[in-house]
C-alpha positions in Angstrom: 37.0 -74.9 -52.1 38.1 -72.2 -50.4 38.0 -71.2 -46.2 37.6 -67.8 -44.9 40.3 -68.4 -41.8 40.2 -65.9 -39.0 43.4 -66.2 -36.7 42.1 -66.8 -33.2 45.3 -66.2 -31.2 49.0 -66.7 -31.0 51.9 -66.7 -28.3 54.1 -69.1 -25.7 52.5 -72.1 -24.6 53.3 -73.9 -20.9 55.9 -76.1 -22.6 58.5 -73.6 -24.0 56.7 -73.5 -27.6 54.6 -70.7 -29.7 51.4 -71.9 -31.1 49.0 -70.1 -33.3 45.7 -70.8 -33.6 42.6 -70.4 -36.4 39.4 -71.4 -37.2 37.5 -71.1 -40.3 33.7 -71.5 -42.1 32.6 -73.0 -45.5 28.8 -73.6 -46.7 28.6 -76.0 -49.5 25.8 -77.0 -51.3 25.6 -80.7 -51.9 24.2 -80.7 -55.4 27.3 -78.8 -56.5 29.2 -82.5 -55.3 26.6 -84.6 -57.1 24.7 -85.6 -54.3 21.2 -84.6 -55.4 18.7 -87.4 -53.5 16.3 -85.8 -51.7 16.7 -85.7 -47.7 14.9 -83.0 -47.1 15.0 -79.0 -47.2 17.2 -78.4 -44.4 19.9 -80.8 -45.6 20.6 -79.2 -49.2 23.5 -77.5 -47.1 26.4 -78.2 -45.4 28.5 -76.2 -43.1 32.1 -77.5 -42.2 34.0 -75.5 -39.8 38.0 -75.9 -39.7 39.9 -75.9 -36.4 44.0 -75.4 -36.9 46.9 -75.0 -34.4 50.3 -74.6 -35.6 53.3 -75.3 -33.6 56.0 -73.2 -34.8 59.5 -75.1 -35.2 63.0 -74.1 -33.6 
């Protein structure tokens, strides 16, 4: 599985550090991870979305 990130931002935080931050989308189709009961049309899909923030170290 692979996530398309986008960066969303970077520079000095209010405690002295440098953050970074991104955020990322993936569809996945639950058949394609065995899970192939029936719940109905709008649930053959599901979309995660992926929140990171990285601290960077001195």
């Amino acid at each position: 599985m692979v996530f398309e990130i986008t960066k969303m931002g970077e520079g000095p935080d209010p405690w002295g550090g440098y953050r970074a931050g991104f955020s990322g989308k993936y569809t996945l189709t639950r058949k394609d991870f065995g899970i192939d009961y029936d719940l109905g049309p709008s649930s053959t899909t599901v979309e995660l979305t992926l929140g990171i923030e990285g601290i960077r170290k001195k």
